[in-house]
C-alpha positions in Angstrom: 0.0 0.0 0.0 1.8 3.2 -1.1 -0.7 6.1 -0.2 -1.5 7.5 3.3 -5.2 6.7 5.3 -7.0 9.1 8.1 -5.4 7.3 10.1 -2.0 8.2 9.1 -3.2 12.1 9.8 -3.4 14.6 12.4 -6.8 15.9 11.6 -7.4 18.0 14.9 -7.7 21.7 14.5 -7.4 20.9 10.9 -9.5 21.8 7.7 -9.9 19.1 5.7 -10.2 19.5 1.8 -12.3 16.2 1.2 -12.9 15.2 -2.7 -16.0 13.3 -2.7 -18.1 12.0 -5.5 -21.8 13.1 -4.9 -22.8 13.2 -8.6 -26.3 12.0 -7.3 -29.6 11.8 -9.3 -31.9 14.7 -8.7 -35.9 15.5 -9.9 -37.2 18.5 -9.3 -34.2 19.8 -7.0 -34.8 16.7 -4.7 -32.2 13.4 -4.4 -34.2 10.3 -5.6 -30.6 8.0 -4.9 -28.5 9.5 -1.9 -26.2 6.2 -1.9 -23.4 7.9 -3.3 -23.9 10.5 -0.4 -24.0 7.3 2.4 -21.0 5.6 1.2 -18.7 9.3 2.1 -20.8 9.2 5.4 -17.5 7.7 7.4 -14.9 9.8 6.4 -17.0 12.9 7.0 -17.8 11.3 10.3 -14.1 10.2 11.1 -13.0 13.4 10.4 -15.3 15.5 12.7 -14.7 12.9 15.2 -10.8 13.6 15.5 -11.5 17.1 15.5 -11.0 18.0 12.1 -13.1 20.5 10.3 -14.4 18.9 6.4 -14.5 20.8 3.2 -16.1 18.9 0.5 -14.9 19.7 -3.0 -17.5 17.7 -5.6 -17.9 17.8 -9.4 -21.9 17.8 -10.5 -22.7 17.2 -13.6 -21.5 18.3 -16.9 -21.8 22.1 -16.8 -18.8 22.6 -18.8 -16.8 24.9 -17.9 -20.3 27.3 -16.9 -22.6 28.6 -14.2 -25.8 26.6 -14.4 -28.0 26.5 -11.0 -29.2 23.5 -12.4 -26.0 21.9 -11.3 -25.4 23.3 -8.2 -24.7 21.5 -5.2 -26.3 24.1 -2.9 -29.8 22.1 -3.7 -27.7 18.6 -2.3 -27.6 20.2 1.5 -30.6 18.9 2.9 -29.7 15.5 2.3 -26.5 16.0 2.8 -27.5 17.3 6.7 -29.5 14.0 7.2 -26.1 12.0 6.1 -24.1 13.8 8.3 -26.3 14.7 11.3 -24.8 18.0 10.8 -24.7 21.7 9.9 -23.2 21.5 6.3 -22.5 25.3 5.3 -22.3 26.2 1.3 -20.2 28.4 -0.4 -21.0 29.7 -4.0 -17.5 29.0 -5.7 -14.8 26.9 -5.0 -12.1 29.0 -4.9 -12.1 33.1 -4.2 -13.0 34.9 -1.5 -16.3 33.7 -0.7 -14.4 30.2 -0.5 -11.7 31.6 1.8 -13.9 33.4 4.2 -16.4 30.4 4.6 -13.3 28.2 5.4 -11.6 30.6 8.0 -15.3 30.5 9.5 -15.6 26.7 9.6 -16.3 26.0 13.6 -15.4 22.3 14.6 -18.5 20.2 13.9 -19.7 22.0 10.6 -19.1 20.8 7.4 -18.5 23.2 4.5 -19.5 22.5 0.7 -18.3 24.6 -1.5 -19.3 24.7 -5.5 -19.4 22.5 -7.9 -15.5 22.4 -9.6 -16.4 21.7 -12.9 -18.2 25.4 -13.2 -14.4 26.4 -13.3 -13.0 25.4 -17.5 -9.8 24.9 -15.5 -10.8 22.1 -13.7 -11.0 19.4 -15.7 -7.7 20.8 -17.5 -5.5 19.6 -14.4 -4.9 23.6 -14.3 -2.4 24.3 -11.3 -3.6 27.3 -10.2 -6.7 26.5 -9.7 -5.4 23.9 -7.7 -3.7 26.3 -5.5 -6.5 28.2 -4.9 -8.5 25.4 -3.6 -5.5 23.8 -1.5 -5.2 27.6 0.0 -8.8 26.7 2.0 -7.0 23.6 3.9 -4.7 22.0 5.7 -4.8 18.6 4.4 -6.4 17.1 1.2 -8.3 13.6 1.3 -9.1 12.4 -1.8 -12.7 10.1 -1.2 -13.5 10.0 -4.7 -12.1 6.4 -6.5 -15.0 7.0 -9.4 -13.0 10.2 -10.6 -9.4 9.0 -9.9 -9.2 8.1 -13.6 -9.2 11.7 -14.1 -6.5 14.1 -13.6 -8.3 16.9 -12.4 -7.1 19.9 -10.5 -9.5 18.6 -7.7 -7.9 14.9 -8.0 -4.5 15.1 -9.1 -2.9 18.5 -8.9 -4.4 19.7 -5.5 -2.9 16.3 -3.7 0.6 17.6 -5.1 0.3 21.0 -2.9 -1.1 19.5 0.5 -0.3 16.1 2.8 -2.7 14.0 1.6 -4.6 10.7 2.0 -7.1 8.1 1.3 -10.5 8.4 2.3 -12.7 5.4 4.0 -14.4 4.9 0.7 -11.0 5.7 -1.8 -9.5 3.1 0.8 -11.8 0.4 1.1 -11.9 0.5 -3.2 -7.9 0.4 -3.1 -8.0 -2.6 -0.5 -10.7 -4.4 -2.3 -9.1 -4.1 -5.8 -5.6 -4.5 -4.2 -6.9 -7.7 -2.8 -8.3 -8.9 -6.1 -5.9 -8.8 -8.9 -2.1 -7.0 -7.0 -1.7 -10.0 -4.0 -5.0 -12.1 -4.7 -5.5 -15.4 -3.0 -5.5 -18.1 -5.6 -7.2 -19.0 -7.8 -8.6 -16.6 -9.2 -11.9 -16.2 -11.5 -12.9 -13.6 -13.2 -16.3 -13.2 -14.9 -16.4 -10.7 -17.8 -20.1 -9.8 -20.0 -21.1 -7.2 -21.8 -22.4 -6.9 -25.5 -18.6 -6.1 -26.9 -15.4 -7.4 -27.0 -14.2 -4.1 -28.5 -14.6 -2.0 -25.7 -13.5 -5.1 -23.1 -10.1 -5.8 -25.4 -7.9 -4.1 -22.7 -9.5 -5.3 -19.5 -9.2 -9.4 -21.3 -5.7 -8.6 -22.0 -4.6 -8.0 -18.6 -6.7 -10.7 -17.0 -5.4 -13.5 -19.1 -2.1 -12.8 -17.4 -3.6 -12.6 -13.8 -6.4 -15.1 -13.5 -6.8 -19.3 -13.6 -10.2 -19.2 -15.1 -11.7 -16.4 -17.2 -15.4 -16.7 -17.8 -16.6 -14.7 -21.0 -20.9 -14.0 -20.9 -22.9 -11.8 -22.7 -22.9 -10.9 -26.6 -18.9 -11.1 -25.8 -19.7 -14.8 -26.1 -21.1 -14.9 -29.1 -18.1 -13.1 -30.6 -15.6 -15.8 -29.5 -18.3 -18.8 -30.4 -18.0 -17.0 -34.0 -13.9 -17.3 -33.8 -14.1 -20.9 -32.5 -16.3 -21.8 -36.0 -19.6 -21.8 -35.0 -22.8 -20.5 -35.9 -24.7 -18.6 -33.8 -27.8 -17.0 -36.1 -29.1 -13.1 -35.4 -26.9 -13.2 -32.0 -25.4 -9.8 -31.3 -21.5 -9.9 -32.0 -18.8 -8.7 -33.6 -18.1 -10.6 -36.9 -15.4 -7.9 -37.5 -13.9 -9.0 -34.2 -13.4 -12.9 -34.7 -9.7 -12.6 -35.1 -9.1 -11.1 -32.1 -11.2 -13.0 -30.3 -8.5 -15.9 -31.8 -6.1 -14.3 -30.7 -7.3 -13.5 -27.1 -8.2 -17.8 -27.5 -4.8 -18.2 -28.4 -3.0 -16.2 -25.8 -5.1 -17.8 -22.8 -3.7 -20.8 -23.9 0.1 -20.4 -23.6 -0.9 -17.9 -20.5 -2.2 -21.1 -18.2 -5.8 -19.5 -18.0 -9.0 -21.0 -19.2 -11.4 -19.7 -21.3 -15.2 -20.6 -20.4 -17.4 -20.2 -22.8 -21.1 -21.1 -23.0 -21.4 -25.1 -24.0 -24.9 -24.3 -23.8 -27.6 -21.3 -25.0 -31.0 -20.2 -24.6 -32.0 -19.3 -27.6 -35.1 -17.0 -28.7 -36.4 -15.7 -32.1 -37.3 -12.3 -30.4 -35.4 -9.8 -28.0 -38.5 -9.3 -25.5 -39.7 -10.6 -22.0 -40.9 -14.0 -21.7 -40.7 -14.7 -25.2 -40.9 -18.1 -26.6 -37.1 -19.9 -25.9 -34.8 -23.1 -26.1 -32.2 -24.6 -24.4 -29.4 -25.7 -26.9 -26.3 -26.8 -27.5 -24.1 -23.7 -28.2 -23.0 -25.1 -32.0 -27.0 -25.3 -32.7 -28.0 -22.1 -32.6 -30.4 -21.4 -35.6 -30.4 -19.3 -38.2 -33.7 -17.2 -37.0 -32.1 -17.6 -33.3 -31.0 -15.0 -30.9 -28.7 -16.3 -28.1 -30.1 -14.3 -24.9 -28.2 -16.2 -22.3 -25.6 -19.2 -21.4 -28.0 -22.4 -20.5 -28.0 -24.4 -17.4 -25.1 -26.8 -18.5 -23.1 -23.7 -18.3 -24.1 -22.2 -15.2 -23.3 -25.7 -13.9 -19.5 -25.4 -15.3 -19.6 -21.5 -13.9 -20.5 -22.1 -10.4 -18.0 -25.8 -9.9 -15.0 -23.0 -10.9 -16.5 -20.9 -8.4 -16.4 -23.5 -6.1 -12.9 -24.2 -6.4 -11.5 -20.5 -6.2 -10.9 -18.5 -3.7 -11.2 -14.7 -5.6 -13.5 -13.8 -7.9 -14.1 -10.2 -10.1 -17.0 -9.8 -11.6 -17.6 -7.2 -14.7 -20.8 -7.7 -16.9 -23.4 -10.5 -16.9 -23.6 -13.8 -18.6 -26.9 -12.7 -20.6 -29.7 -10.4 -21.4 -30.3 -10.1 -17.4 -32.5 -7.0 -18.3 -35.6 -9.2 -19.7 -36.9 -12.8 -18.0 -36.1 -15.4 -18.3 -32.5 -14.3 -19.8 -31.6 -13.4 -16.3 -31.6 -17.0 -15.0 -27.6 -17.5 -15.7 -26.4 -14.3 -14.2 -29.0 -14.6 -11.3 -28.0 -18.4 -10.5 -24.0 -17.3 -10.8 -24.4 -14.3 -8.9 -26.1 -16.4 -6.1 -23.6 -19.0 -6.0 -20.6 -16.6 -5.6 -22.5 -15.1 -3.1 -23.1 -18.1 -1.1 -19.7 -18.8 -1.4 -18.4 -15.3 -0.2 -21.2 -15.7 2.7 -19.6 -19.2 3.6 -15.8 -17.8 3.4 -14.7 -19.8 1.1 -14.0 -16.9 -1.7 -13.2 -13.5 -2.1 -15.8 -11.8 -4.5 -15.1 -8.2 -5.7 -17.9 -6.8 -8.5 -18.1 -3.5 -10.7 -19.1 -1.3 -13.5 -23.0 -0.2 -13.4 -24.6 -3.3 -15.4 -23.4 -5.3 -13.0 -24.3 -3.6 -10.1 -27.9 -3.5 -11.4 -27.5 -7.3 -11.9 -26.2 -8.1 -9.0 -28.5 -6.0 -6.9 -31.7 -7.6 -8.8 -30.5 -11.1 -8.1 -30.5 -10.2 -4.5 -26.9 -11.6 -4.5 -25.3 -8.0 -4.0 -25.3 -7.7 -0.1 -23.3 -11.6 0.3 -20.1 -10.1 -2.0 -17.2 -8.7 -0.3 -16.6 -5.5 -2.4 -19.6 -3.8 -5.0 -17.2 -1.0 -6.1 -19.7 1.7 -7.9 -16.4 3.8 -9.3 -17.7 2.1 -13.2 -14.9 4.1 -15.7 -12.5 4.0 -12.6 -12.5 0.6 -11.4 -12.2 -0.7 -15.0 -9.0 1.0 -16.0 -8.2 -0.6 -12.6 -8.9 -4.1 -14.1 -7.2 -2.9 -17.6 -4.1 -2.8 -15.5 -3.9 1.1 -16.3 -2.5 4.1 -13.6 -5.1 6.2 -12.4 -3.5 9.8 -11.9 -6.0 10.4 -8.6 -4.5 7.3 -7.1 -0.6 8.3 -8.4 -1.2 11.6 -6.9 -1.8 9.8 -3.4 1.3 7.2 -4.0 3.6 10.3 -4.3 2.7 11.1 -0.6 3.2 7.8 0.5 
């Protein structure tokens, strides 16, 4: 671990420039989905309770570079308060005067948000001084904010060059939980990876051949490969273009030591809708007029004994069309079985990107894994093996 916690810092006295992600949905100026505003609860909290005064800095939206009240965080506050359990003060910029006064007039056991970054062009240009102006409001910066730390942004990257800084209890538990996964993993280790297309996976497939035993391949990513192994596989969504690398990525596994699952068996339907009229079938069957929606029970089967015999699984995309019934069954039954295995102690289970989430959250099988990371663009540059500056930035402290 090469980047600081709370724990590593003397927060008493101190103002705290805390970069959160609390890019929440709102109707009608009023949070329908506050769980992005729970899950920065215990650093807030931590922070208070050491004596520490917390200064949120949070991007909203896309305002570009603009004022638009539309995206301002003032209207977040309310919820914010019933988070915390606390005053939470606002000030209308994020750097300035009106910034610096309402941070010199932070009393221990407020919390201060100030405006949304991204009204500032600079921001998402990595610009220093705009940096410098926020890290002249505190003491110590805390980046909490893993979803944006694929960014270098002068609220994620530049800022936690000027000031000591650290992990927050969410950027930390992410780190741990991906850190536990694919840097120091217990072995072996599975990893389950859907979607609709291998073109925008080809990365994240080309470092996990390298780092896992088993690498199960669902969704219309499936069909893709099933087209490069020869076979036919009707009106199926895939990527004809993409057979050759799909070879390839065949071909690689094999000299890497990992295996390749791929559906041995389909459920097949004429039309993409609920409930429509299906078949289970062998995967070289499919027919002509046939859609494959989703790997068949024969699968599953194969899916869940390589569960049972590894002890860290990561989890990014389903295994079928989870959005319709029945072509949730394979993702549902998988998802459960990881999970009772995770419940048990037997495995490790780490799951992310937002189709996923939803999956695993409709299967009920969410609450049993060990890590959901919601970071989506973040934690999949994690899995591609790439940096992300926001965590560099932290490392440098270290």
């Amino acid at each position: 671990m090469g980047w600081k916690t709370l724990d590593d810092m003397d927060l008493n006295g101190k103002r705290v420039l805390v970069r959160v992600d609390i890019n929440v949905p709102v109707v009608d100026g009023v949070v329908t989905d506050a769980t992005r505003i729970q899950r920065i609860v215990p650093s807030v909290r931590d922070i208070l309770s050491a004596g520490g005064k917390p200064i949120l800095l949070a991007h909203f939206g896309r305002p570009g570079g603009e004022r638009r009240e539309n995206l301002s965080l003032k209207q977040l506050i309310p919820t914010l308060e019933a988070a915390f359990g606390t005053e939470v003060l606002f000030a209308a910029d994020c750097v300035g005067t009106e910034a610096d006064l309402a941070a010199e007039a932070l009393k221990p056991g407020q919390v201060l948000l100030l405006e949304n970054t991204r009204f500032h062009a600079a921001e998402t240009k990595n610009d220093a001084d705009l940096a410098a102006g926020m890290a002249k409001l505190g003491d110590i910066y805390c980046n909490d904010a893993f979803s944006a730390a694929h960014r270098a942004h002068s609220s994620t990257e530049a800022i936690a060059r000027l000031l000591p800084a650290c992990a927050g209890r969410l950027m930390q538990a992410e780190l741990e939980a991906l850190e536990g996964a694919l840097g120091a993993p217990k072995r072996p280790v599975t990893a389950v990876v859907g979607g609709a297309k291998v073109s925008t996976k080809l990365e994240l497939l080309g470092n996990l051949i390298d780092k896992v035993e088993y690498l199960v391949i669902g969704g219309g990513m499936a069909n893709t490969f099933l087209v490069a192994k020869g076979l036919n596989v009707g009106k199926s969504l895939a990527e004809t273009a993409m057979k050759d690398t799909a070879a390839e990525i065949l071909a690689k596994a094999e000299t890497s030591g990992c295996t390749i699952v791929l559906p041995t068996d389909v459920v097949v339907a004429e039309k993409f809708e609920a409930n429509a009229p299906h078949q289970v079938l062998p995967a070289d069957q499919c027919p002509e007029d046939g859609m494959i929606l989703d790997a068949g029970p024969d699968s599953v089967s194969a899916i869940t004994e390589i569960f049972g015999k590894s002890q860290t699984l990561i989890w990014n995309g389903p295994l079928g069309a989870f959005e319709i019934e029945p072509f949730d069954a394979a993702t549902n039954a998988a998802a459960l079985k990881a999970a009772a295995l995770t419940r048990s102690g037997q495995l490790v289970s780490v799951a992310g990107g937002g189709d996923t989430v939803a999956a695993l959250n409709a299967s009920g099988a969410a609450k049993d894994f060990s890590y959901i990371s919601t970071a989506g663009g973040a934690f999949l540059e994690w899995m591609e093996g790439k940096t992300l500056p926001g965590v560099a930035a932290l490392e440098g402290q270290a």
